[in-house]
C-alpha positions as CSV (number, residue, x, y, z in Angstrom):
1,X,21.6,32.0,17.5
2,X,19.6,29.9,19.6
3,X,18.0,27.0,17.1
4,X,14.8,25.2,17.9
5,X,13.9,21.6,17.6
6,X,10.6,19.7,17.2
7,X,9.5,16.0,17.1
8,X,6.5,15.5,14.8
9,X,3.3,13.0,14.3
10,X,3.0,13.6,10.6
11,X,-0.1,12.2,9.6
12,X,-1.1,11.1,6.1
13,X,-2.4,13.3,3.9
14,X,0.0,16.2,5.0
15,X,3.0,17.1,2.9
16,X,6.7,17.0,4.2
17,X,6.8,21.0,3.5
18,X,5.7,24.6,4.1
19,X,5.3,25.8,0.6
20,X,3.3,24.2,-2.2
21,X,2.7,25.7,-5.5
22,X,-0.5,23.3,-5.5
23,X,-3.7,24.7,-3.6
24,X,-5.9,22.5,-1.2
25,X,-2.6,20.7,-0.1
26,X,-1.9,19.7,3.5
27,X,1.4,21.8,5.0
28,X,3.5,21.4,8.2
29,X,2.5,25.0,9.2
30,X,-0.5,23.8,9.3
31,X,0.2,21.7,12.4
32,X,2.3,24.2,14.3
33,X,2.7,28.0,14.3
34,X,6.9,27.2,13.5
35,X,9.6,29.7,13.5
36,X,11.0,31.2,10.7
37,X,13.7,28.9,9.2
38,X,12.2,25.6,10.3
39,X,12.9,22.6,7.6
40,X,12.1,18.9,7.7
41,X,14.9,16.8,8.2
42,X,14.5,14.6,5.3
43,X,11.0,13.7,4.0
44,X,7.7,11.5,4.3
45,X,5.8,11.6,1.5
46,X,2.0,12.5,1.4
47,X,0.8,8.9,2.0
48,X,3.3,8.3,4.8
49,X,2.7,9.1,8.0
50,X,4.9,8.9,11.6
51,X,8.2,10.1,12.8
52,X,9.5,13.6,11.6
53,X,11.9,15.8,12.9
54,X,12.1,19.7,12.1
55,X,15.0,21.9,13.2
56,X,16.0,25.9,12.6
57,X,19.7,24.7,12.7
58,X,20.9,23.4,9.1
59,X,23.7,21.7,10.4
60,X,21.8,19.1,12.6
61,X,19.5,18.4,9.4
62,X,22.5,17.3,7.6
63,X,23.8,15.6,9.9
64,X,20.4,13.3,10.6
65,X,19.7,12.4,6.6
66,X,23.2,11.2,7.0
67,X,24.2,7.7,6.7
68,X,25.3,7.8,10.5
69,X,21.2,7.6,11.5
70,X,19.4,4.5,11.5
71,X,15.4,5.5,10.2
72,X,13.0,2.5,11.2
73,X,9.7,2.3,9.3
74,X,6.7,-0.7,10.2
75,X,4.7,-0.9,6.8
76,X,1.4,-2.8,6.8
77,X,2.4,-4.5,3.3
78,X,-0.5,-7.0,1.0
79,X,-0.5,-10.4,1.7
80,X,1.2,-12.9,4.2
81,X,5.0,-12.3,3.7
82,X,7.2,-15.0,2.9
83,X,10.5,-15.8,4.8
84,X,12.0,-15.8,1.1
85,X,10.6,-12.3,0.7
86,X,12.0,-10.8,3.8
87,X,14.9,-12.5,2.8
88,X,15.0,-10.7,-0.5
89,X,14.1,-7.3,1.2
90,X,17.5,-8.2,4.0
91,X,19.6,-8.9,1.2
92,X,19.2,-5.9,-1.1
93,X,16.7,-5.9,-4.2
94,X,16.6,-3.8,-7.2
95,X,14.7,-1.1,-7.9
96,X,14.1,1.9,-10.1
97,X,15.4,4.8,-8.9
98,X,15.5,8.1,-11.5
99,X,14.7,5.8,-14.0
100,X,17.9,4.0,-13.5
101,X,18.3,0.2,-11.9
102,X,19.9,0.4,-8.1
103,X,20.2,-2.3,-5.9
104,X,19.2,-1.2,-2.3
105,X,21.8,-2.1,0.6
106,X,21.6,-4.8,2.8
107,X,19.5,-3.8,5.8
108,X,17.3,-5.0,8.9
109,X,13.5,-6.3,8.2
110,X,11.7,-8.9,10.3
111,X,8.0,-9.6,10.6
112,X,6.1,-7.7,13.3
113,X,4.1,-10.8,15.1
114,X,0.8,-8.6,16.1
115,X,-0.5,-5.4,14.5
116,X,1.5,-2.3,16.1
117,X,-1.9,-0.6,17.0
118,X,-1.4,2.8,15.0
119,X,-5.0,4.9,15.2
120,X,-7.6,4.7,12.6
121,X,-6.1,6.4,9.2
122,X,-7.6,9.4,8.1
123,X,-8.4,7.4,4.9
124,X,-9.1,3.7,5.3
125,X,-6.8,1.6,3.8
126,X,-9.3,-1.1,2.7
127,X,-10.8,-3.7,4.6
128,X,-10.6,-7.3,5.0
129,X,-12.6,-8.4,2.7
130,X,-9.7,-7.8,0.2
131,X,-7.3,-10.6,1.7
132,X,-5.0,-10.6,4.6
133,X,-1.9,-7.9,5.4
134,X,1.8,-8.1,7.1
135,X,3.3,-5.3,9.2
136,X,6.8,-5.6,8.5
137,X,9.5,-3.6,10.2
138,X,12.5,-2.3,7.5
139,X,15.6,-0.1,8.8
140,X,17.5,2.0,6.7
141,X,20.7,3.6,6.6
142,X,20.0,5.2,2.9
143,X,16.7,7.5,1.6
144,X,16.2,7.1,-2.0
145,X,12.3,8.6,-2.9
146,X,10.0,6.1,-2.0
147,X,12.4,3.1,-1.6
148,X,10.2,1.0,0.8
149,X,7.0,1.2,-1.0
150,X,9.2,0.0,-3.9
151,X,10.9,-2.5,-2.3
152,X,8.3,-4.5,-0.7
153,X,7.0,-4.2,-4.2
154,X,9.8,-5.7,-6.0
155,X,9.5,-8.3,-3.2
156,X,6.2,-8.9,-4.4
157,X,4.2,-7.4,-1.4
158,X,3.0,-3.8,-2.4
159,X,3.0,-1.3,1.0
160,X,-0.3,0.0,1.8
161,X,0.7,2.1,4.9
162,X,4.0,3.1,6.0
163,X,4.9,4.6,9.4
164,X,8.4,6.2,10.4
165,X,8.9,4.7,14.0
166,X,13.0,5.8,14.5
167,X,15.3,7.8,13.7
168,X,18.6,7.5,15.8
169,X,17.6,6.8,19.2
170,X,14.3,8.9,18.8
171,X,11.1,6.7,18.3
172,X,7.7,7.7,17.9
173,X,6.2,5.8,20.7
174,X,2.3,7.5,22.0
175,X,3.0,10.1,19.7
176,X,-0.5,11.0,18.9
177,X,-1.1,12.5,14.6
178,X,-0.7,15.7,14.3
179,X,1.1,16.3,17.5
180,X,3.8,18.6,17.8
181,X,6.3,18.4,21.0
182,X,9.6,21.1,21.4
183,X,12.7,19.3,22.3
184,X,15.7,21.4,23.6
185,X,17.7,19.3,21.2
186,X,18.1,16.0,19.4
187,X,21.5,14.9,21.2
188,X,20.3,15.2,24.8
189,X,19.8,12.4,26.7
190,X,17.7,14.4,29.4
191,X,13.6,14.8,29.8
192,X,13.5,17.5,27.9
193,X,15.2,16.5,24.9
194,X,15.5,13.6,22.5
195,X,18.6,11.4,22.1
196,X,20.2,10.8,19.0
């Protein structure tokens, strides 16, 4: 069986899924006219926007939400981050995950010096009249359900907009929302595919 591969914009508002018991919600299929079999490889949740990566081949999925593949995020967090707070965030912090305490593992985060220049969200986020933001940049090696937004909480610097950048060697880059590109694979290092 030949699989098929896509890289994905998913913008906020959509949902990291084809079927939804829930009416009026925002699907992948909506995006793309996808062959049968196609799953998200891992999740972003509704708010979250950026990076995703479908495939027909179950295999390959497994293989990416592994703890082989890097996944970058940038998230525009409340406030002026502290060096002690990305310190915190580098270091591991608890959080609550399945209402049980976990400790996250140590990973990368460094302050992004200028704003990364994402378009205009569907929904504004607020404007400045409500204090100044960060864009931070965390990478992860682990998944739990919304571990960044409560991170950067626990750190004392709630996420107001979080955007996948990575995953493996594959970034985002001009990836415009909503935009749907066919790769012959993830593993090719050619034009026509993506590199993992």
């Amino acid at each position: 069986m030949l699989h098929r591969h896509f890289i994905v914009h998913k913008p906020y508002g959509y949902l990291s899924q084809f079927v939804c018991d829930q009416k009026k919600k925002k699907l992948l299929g909506d995006l793309h006219e996808f062959p049968a079999g196609t799953m998200a490889i891992g999740r972003l949740d509704e708010d979250s926007e950026g990076l995703l990566l479908l495939t027909t081949n179950g295999k390959m999925s497994e293989y990416v939400r592994s703890k082989k593949i890097e996944k970058e995020y940038y998230a525009q967090v409340d406030g002026l981050i502290t060096d002690e707070a990305i310190e915190r965030l580098q270091q591991g912090i608890e959080i609550t995950v399945e209402k049980q305490k976990y400790r996250t593992k140590p990973c990368a985060v460094h302050k992004l010096e200028k704003d990364p220049g994402f378009a205009e969200r569907s929904r504004r986020i607020r404007d400045d009249r409500h204090g100044p933001t960060s864009w931070i940049s965390i990478t992860l090696k682990e998944g739990k359900n919304r571990q960044i937004r409560k991170m950067t909480a626990a750190a004392g610097f709630p996420t107001l907009r979080l955007v996948r950048v990575r995953v493996g060697a594959i970034h985002l880059r001009d990836l415009e929302p909503d935009i749907v590109k066919e790769v012959e694979s993830f593993v090719s290092t050619d034009s026509a595919g993506a590199s993992l």
